[in-house]
C-alpha positions in Angstrom: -86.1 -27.6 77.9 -88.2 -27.9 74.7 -88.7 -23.7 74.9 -86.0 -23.2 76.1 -84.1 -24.7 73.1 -86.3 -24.0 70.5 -85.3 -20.2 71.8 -82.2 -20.0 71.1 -82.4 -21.4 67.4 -82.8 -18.9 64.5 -86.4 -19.0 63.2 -87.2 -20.1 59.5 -85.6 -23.8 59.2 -87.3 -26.0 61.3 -89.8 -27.1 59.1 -87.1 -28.8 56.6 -86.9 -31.4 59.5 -89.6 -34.2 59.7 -92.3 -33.8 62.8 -91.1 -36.4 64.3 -87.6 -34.1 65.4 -90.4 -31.7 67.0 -92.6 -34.7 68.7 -93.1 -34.0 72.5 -91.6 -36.7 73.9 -88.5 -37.2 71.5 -87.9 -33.5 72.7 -86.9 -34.8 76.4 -83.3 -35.2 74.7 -81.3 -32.7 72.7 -80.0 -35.0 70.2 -84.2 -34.6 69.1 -82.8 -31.2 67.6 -79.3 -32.2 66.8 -79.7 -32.4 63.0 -81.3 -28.6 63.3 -78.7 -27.6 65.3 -76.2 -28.2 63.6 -77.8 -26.9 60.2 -78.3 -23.5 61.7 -75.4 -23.1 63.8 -72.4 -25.4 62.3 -69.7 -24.2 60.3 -69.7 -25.1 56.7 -67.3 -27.7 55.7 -66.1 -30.0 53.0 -66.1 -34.3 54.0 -64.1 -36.3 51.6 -64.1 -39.4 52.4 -61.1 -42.0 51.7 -59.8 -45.7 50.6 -56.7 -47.3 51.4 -54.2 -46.9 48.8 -53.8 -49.8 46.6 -50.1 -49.8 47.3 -50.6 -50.8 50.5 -51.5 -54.1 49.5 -49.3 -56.9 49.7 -48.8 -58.8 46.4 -48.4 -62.4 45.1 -44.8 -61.9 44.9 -44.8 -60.5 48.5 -44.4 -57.4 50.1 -44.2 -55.3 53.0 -47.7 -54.1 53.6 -46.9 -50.5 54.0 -47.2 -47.6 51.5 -45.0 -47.5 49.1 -42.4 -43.8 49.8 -42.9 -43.1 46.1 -46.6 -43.8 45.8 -47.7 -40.6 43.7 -51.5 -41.6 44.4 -51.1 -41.6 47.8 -47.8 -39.4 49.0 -46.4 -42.7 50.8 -49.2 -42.4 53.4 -51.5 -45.4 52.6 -54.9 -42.9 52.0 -56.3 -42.4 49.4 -58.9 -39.4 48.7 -61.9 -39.0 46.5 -61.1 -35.5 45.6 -63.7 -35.7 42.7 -66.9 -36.4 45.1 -66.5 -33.9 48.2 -69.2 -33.6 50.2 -70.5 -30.4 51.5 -72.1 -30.4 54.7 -72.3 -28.1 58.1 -70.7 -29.9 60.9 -70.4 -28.6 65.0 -66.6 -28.2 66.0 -65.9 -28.8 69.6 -63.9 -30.2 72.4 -60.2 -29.1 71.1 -57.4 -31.3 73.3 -53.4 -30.0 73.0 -51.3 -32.4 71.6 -48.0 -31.7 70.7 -46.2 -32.8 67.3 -42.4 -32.4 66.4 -43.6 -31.6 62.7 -41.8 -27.9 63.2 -38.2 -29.3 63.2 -36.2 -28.6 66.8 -39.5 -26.7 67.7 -42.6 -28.7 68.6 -46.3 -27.7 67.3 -48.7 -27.4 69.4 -52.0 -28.7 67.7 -54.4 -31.2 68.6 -58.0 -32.8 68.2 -61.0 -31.5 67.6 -64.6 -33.7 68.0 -66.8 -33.1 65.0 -70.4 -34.3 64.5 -72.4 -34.1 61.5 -76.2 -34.7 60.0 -77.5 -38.4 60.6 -77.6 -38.8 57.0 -73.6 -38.8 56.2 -71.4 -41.8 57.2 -67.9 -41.5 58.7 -65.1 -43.8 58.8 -61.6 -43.4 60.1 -59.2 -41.7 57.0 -61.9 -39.5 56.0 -60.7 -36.2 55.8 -62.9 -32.7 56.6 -61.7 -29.4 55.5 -63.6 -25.8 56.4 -63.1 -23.5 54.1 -63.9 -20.6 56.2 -61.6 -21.7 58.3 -57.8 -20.0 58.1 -55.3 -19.5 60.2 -51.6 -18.3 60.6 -49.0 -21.7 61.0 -45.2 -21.7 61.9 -43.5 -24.1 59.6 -39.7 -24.9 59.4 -38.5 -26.2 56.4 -35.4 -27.4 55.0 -35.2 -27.1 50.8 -34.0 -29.8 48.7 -33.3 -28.1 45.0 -34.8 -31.0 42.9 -37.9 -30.3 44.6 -38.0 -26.7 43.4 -39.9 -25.6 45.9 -41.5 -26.3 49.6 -44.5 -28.1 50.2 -47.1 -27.0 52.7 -49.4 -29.4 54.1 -52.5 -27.7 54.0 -54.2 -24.9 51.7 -52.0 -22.0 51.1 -53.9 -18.6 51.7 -51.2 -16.5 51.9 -47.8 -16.3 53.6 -46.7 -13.5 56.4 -43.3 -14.3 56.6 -40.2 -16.2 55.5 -37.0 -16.1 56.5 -33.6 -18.2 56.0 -29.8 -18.4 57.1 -26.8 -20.1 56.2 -25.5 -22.8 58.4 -22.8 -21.3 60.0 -24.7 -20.2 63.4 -23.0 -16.4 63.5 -24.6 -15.8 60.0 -27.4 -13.4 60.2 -31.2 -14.2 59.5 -31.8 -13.1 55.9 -35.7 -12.0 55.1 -36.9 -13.3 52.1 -39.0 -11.1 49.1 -41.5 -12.4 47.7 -41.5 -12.3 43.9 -37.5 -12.2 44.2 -36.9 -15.0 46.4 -39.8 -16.9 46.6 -43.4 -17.0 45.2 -46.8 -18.5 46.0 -48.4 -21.6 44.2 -51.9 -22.0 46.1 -52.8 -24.7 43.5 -50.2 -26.9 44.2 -49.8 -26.4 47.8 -46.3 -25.4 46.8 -43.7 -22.1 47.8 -41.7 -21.9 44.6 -38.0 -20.9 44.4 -37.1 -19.4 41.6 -33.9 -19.2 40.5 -31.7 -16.0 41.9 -33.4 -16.4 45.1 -31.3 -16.2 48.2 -32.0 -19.1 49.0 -29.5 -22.6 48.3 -30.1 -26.4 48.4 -30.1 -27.4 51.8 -30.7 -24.7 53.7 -33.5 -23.9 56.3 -36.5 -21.9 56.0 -38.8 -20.3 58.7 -42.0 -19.1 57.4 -45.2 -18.0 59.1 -48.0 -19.2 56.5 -52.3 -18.6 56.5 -53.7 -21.8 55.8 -56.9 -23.5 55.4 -56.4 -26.8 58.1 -57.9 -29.9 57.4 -58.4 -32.7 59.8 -58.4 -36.6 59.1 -60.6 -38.8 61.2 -59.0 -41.0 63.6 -61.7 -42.6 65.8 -65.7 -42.6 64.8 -67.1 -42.2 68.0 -71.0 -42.7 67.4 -70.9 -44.2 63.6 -74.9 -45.1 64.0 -76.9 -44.0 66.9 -80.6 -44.5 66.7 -83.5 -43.7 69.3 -87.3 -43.9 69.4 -89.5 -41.2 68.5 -92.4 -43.0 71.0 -92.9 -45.7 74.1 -95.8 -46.9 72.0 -94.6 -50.1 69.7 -97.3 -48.9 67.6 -96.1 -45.0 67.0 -91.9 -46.1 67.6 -89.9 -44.7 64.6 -86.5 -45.4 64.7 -84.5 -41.8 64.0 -80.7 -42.0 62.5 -79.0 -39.5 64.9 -75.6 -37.6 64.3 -72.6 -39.4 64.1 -69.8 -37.6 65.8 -66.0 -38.3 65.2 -62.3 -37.6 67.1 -59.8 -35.5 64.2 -56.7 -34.8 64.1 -55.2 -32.1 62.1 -53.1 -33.8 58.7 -50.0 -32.7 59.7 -49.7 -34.3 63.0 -51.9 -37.3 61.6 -49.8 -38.1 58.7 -46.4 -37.3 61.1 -47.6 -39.9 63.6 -48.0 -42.8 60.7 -44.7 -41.8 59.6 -43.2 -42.8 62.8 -45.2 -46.1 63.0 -43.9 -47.2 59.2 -40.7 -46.8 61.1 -41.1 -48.3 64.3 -42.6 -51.0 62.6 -39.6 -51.4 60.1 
């Protein structure tokens, strides 16, 4: 097992690891190499972790104990994110399990969970939120546009968009295509499909785009939040080792859509 393992890992790294992940008898279980494993062969990704929103809370004068809609901290979601302390880690992606989320209007999305471990030496909690930057790809969206919005949010990163189109509401009207630069234009910094005036496209109507993205995935369960072994049988050589933690994710779109129809339920 031990060579056989050792094998398959690219050569150079393994001394940044204390000799205790290399002892003998701690190599009898992979999780010995976990931590090395996952440097050399994880995809590089960003954690940030998260707080519940202040306006969650219910006050002295009382209150409902659910986000507040208009909550410009949190989106109306109840999670907050330390956007200014990111931390950048590599982290194994495995295990994806369909789900399916009404988040693409009559259509449903098929998305789902992934199971994501990371280096012993960064915590986890449920809310957290991991994003991989070399991570893109292409996600149907249907959108209706409100005017005072002046524009169409996207849930995730915007890389770049492959196609958008519109129609009126009568059903015999055609599908129109939409120019970019005429009737629409890109604002990766804000997440944000502008509409500038002119465009073809009217309060109210229905877009259908096909957008690159960068997904990120928000924490639902912490599976293994502190796992610990042994490096030895002998009390007098024993040296408890953190192990990785490992975590169930679910990509923000379908996350936040699910708590949206709790708040509701619940109302």
């Amino acid at each position: 097992m031990r060579k056989d393992l050792l094998r398959q890992l690219t050569e150079g790294k393994l001394t940044e690891y204390p000799r205790d992940y290399l002892d003998f008898n701690f190599s009898r279980t992979i999780l010995g190499y976990m931590n090395v494993l996952i440097q050399q062969r994880g995809r590089r990704a960003l954690l940030f972790h998260s707080v519940p929103c202040p306006c969650v809370a219910v006050n002295e004068q009382g209150g409902s104990g659910y986000p507040s809609p208009n909550c410009v901290s949190c989106g109306g979601y109840g999670i907050y994110f330390l956007h200014d302390k990111p931390h950048e880690l590599r982290a194994l992606v495995s295990s994806t399990n369909m789900v399916e989320g009404d988040t693409r209007g009559s259509a449903p999305l098929q998305s789902g969970t992934v199971s994501i471990t990371v280096p012993s030496e960064y915590n986890l909690s449920s809310g957290d939120k991991f994003v991989f930057p070399d991570m893109k790809v292409p996600v149907p969206l249907l959108r209706r546009y409100k005017a005072v919005d002046e524009g169409i949010p996207v849930p995730f990163a915007i890389v770049d968009v492959e196609d958008m189109v519109t129609k009126y509401d009568d059903p015999s009207s055609p599908v129109l295509n939409m120019e970019r630069g005429k009737d629409y234009t890109i604002d990766i910094e804000n997440r944000k499909i502008a509409i500038p005036s002119g465009s073809v496209l009217t309060d109210n109507m229905v877009v259908s785009l096909s957008a690159i993205v960068i997904p990120e995935y928000i924490i639902e369960t912490v599976n293994h939040a502190n796992r610990q072994i042994l490096t030895s049988h002998s009390d007098e050589k024993a040296k408890v080792l953190n192990l990785p933690k490992n975590c169930t994710a679910t990509r923000s779109d379908l996350f936040f859509g699910q708590r949206v129809q709790y708040s509701k339920s619940a109302d």
